[in-house]
Every structure is written in C-alpha cells, then in structure tokens.
C-alpha positions in Angstrom: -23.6 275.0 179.1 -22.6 271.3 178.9 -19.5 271.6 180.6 -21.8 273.4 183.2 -24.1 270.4 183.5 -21.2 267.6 183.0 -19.4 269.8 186.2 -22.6 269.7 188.3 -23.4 265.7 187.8 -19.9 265.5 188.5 -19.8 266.7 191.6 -22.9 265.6 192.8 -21.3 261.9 191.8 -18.2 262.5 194.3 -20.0 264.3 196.7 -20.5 262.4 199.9 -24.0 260.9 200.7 -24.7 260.8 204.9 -28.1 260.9 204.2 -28.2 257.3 203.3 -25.6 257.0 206.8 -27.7 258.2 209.3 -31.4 257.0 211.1 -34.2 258.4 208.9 -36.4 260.1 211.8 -40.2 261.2 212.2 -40.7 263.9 215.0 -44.7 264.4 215.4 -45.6 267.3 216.8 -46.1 267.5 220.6 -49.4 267.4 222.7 -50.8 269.1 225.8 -51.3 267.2 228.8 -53.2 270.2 230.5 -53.7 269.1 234.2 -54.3 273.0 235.5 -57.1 274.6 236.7 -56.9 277.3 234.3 -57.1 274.5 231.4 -60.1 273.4 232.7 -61.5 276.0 233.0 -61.0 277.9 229.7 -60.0 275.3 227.4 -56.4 275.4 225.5 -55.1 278.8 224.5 -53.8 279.8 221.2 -50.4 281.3 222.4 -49.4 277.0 224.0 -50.8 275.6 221.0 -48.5 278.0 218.9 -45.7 277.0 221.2 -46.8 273.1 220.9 -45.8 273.9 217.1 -42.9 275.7 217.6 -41.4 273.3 220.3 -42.0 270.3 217.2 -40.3 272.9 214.7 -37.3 273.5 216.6 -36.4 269.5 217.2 -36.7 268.7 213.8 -34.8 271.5 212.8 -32.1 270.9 215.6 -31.6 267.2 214.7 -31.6 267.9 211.1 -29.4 270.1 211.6 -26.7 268.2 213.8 -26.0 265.7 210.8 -26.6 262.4 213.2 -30.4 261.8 211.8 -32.5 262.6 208.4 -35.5 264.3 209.5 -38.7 262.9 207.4 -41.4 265.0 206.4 -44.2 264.0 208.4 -47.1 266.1 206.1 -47.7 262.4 204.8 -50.0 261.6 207.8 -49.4 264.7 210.1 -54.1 264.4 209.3 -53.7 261.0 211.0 -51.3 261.8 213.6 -53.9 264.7 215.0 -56.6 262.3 215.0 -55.0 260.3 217.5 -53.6 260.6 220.7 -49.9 259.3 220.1 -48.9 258.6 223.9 -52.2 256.2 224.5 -52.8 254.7 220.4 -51.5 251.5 220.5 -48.2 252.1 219.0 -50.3 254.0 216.3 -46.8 256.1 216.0 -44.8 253.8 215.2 -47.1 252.2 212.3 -47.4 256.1 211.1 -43.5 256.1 211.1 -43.4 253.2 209.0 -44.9 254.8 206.6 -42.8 257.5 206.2 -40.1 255.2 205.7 -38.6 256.2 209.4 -36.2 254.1 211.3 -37.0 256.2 214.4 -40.3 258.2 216.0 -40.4 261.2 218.5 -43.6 262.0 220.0 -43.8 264.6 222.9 -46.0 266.4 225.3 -46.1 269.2 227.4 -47.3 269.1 230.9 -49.1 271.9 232.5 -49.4 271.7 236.3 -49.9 275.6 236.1 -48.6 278.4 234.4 -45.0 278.7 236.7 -44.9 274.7 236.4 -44.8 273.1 233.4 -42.4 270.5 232.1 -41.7 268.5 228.3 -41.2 265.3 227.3 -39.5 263.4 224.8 -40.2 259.4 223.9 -37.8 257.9 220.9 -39.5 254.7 219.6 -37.8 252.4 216.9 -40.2 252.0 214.1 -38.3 248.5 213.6 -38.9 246.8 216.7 -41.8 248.8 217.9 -39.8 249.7 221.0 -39.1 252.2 223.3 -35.5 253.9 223.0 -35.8 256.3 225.2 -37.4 258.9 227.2 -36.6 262.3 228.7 -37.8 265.0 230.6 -37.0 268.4 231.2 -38.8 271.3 233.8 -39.8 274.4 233.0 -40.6 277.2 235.1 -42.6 280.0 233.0 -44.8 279.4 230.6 -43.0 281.7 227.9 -41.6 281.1 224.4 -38.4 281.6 226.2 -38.5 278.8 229.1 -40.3 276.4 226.2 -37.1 277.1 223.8 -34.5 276.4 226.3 -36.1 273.3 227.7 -36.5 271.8 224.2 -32.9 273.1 223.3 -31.6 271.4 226.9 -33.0 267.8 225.7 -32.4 267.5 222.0 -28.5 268.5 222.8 -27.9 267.1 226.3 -30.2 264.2 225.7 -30.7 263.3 222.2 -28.1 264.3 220.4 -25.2 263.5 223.4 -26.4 259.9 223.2 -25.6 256.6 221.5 -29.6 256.5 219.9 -29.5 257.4 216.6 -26.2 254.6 215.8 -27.0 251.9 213.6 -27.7 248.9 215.3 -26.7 246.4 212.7 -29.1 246.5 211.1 
C-alpha cells in the first residue's frame, strides 16, 4: 500500500501542470434580450430559459475542454451574477470575475427578434484591465435546441478558440 501511495505522489510530481499555463476563465450564464412580440406578450418561456442554461453549459464545457483556458466555477456568485444585468452593471462582471480568481469573463445574450430570427452573442472582458477583448456574434434561424447548439459550437471554435485571446499577455 505504500509503494501504491509513493507511485501515485510520484506521478502526480512529474505530471505536467497546464492548469497553472493557461487564462483562468469565468463564463456567466447568458441572458435574454427578448425584443418579439410573442415575449411581450407572454413573458419568457421555460423551454429558452433552459436553452439560456444549456448554451452557458456547453461554452464552459467546450473551452474547458480545448485545453487553452481553465474554466472557474462560477457557483461562488452565480446569486449575484442573476441579480444583475451583466451587459448594462458597470463592469459588475468583471469585479465578479475577480473574485473568482479569473483572468478572463464571458457574458452572453441571446437576441430574439422572433422565433425564425434569433441570434447569440459573446463579449470576453479581461478581469485585469477591466477591458473589452472581444466580441462576437452569430445568427440563428430556428429557435431549437439544435440551431442554439450549432450557433454556440460555431463561435467558441471559429471565434474563441481560433484566436490569439486566451495567450498570456506578459503578464
């Protein structure tokens, strides 16, 4: 059983770190800008407020996944971050980044001009310099799970993850 445990701090010793190598980043989940006359009307609906969750899910896990940034759990003040409106706070995002120790912030909304037009977008702020990185957009015509996947899947890899933004800076 030693040997065992000697072997395993071993190998965690020698094992390469790229946490410590790449941009710590928060991704807050996304709003609705609902500009249709349907939202007006009825108020949000439950199956774009699941897809709101799942469109935040699927970039964390994408960029966690693609090894160039460290996804940070945002339960830490996820309370705080719904309380606000994170396009319009102030730079609220970017003090709830800091934090969570983040080097980097996403925020995101979805536009709804009706349900064939809709379209997502994507803001990168740098939690050091309180600046924005970058933003990106993306139409989507449906408003499925399907169309809401793709055009997420479209900008984290030929946006986010086909760019220069998550590269240290020298800092």
């Amino acid at each position: 059983m030693r040997a065992s445990i000697a072997f395993a701090a071993l190998a965690l010793m020698i094992a390469p770190v790229h946490a410590d190598d790449v941009p710590k980043i928060a991704v807050f989940d996304f709003e609705m800008i609902d500009t249709s006359l349907q939202g007006e009307v009825s108020g949000p609906r439950a199956d774009e407020q699941q897809r709101l969750k799942a469109v935040g899910d699927q970039v964390r896990k994408e960029l966690g996944e693609s090894g160039k940034f460290n996804v940070v759990d945002i339960a830490p003040v996820n309370v705080a971050a719904h309380s606000n409106n994170l396009q319009a706070c102030g730079g609220c995002e970017v003090e709830l980044g800091q934090q969570l120790g983040a080097d980097l912030v996403i925020t995101g909304t979805v536009q709804k001009v009706s349900n064939l037009i809709l379209n997502i977008n994507i803001y990168l702020h740098d939690v050091h310099t309180g600046k924005r990185v970058a933003a990106m957009s993306a139409d989507m015509r449906g408003n499925t799970d399907e169309s809401w996947s793709r055009a997420t899947r479209y900008l984290v890899h030929e946006r986010l993850l086909a760019s220069n933004y998550g590269a240290p800076q020298g800092r």
